[in-house]
KOLDOSE-475075 format. One record per residue (C-alpha): residue number from 1; z, y, x. Coordinates in steps of 0.1 Angstrom, whole numbers, always signed. Layout:
BEGIN
bagu,z,y,x
NUM,Z,Y,X
...
***
This chain:
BEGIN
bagu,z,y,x
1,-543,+310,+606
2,-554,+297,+573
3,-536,+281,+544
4,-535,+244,+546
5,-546,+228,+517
6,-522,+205,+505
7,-487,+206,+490
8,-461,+185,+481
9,-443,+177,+446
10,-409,+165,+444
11,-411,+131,+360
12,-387,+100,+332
13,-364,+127,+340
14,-372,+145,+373
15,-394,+166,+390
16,-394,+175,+424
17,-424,+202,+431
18,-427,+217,+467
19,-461,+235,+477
20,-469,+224,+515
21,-486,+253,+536
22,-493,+267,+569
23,-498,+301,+579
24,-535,+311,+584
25,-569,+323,+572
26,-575,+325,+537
27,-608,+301,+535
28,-625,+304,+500
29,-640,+268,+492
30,-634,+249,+459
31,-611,+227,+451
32,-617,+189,+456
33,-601,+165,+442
34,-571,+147,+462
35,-588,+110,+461
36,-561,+86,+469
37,-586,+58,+491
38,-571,+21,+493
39,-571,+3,+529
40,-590,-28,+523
41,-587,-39,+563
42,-608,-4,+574
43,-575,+8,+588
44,-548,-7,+605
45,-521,-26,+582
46,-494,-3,+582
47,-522,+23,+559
48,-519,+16,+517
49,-537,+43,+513
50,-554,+75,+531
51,-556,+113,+514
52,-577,+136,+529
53,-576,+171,+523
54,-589,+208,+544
55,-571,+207,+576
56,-549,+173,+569
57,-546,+138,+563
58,-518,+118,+544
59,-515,+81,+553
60,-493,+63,+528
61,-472,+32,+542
62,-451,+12,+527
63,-414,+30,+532
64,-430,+64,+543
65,-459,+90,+546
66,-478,+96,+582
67,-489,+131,+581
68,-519,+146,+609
69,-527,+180,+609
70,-553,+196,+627
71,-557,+230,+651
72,-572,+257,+632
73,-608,+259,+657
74,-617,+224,+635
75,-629,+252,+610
76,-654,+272,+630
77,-668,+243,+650
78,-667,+221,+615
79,-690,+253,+599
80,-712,+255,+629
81,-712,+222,+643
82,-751,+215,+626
83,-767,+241,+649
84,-753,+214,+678
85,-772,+189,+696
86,-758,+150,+689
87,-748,+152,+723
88,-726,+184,+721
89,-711,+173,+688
90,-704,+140,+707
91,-685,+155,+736
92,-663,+178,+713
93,-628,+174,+711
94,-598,+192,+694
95,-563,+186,+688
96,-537,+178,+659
97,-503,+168,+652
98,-492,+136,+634
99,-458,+133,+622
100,-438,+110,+599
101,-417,+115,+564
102,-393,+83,+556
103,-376,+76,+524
104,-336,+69,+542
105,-318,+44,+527
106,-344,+36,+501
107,-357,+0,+491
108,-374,-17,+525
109,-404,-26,+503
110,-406,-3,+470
111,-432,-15,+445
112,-466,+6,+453
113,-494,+4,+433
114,-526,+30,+419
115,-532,+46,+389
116,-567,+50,+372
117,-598,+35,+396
118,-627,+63,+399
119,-656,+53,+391
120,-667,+63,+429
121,-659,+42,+458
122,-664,+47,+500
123,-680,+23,+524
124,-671,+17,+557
125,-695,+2,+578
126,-687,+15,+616
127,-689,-4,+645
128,-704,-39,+653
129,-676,-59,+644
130,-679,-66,+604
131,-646,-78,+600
132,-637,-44,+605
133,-662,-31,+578
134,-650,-23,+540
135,-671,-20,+515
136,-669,-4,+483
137,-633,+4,+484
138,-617,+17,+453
139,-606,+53,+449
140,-578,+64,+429
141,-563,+99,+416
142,-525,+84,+417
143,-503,+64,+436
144,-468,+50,+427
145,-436,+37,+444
146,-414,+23,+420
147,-377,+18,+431
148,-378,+35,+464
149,-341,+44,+456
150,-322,+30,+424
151,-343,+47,+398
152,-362,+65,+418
153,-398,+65,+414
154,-427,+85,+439
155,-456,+98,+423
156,-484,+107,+451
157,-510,+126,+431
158,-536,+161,+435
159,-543,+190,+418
160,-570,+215,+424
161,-573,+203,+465
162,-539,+202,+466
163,-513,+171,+476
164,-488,+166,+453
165,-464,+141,+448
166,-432,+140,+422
167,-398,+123,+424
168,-391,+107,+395
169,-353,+105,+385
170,-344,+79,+359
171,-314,+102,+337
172,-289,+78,+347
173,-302,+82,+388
174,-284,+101,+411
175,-298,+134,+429
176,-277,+121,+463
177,-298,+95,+472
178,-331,+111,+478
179,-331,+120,+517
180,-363,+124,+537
181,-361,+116,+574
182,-390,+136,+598
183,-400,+121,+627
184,-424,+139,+658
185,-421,+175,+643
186,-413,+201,+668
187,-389,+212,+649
188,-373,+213,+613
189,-356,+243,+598
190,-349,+261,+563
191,-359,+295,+562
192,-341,+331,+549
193,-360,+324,+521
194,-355,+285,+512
195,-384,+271,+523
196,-384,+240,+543
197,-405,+248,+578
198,-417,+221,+600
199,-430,+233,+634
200,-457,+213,+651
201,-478,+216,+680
202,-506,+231,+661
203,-488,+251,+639
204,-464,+258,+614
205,-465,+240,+578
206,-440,+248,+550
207,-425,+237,+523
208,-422,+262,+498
209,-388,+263,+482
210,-380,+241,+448
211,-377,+257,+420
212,-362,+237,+390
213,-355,+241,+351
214,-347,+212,+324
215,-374,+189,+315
216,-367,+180,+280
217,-385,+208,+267
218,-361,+232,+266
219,-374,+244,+304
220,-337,+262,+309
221,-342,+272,+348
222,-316,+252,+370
223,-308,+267,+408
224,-322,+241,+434
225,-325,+243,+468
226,-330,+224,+505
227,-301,+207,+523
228,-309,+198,+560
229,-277,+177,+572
230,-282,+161,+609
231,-321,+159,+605
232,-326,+146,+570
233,-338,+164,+538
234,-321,+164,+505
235,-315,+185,+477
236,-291,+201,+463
237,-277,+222,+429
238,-257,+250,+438
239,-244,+259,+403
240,-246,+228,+391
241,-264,+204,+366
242,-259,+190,+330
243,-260,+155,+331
244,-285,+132,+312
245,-308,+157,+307
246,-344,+158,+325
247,-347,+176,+354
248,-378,+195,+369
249,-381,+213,+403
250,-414,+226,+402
***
């Protein structure tokens, strides 16, 4: 299997940065740029905003992130699929995995907006119903959720290919509250070696375990680490933190 291109980053005071990947073939393409694409009625309602990257898609809702990954053959047929007929590409089929990351006991309806518009934009003109067609929707290289949890922001960004996205701790915030909920995995574990694994029916993904240090300039390394308590996600300082200091887990 191949490594999935995508990762995710746990900013203002905090940092949380945790590389998402699965185990598999080392494919050597360049990075592209994570393009953040705004739902303007091409998807259903629940979609803000869609991320694509090799292998994966992020759809970001309102309270949460739907995640779909694909079976590793979507690589082969992908690279060979122009020496099909229309017909054989029509009748192909293969399979992926959706699951879902909540924010628990955050704010119902966080403030989400974009960053910087790209000069490029999409078009989606598919089907014979225009209603359903979208044209020149915006593209963005950031998305924020402001308040998820009392100062608590969520950066959604990209760098080099790869899915990022921070949480941002105000210095008066407290660590506690961030929990992540995971819903339609297989099956959610912490590794011998910190990592946070989620099993799904096409394979596993990972995240890789935090690693944090002071943010104020100072970059003193702090322990961090994973806490999986009856299915939700947090984090956790095992030696302890200074208080009103930035924090980074990178």
């Amino acid at each position: 299997m191949r490594s999935l291109q995508f990762s995710l980053a746990l900013g203002v005071s905090m940092v949380f940065s945790t590389p998402l990947v699965a185990n598999g073939h080392d494919h050597q393409h360049t990075p592209q740029r994570v393009e953040y694409v705004r739902n303007s009625g091409q998807w259903p309602t629940p979609v803000l905003y869609k991320a694509s990257v090799p292998g994966a898609v992020a759809f970001l809702e309102q309270n949460g992130v739907t995640w779909v990954k694909y079976e590793e053959s979507i690589y082969a047929w992908m690279h060979d699929s122009h020496q099909l007929s229309p017909a054989e590409q029509a009748t192909k089929t293969w399979n992926g995995h959706a699951w879902r990351m909540s924010f628990v006991g955050g704010q119902a309806t966080p403030v989400v907006f974009p960053g910087k518009m790209a000069k490029a934009y999409h078009n989606y003109f598919l089907g014979n119903d225009p209603t359903k067609w979208a044209g020149r929707v915006p593209l963005y290289g950031e998305v924020r959720y402001e308040g998820v949890w009392p100062g608590v922001d969520i950066l959604f960004h990209g760098d080099e290919g790869l899915m990022k996205y921070d949480i941002e701790l105000a210095a008066s915030a407290d660590p506690a509250v961030v929990a992540l909920a995971f819903e339609g995995l297989d099956g959610l574990s912490i590794d011998a070696a910190g990592n946070l694994v989620l099993r799904t029916s096409v394979g596993e993904v990972k995240e890789l375990a935090p690693v944090a240090f002071y943010g104020d300039g100072a970059r003193e390394p702090l322990a961090c680490r994973f806490t999986l308590v009856n299915g939700r996600v947090g984090f956790e300082f095992p030696n302890g933190k200074q208080s009103g200091r930035a924090l980074v887990i990178d």
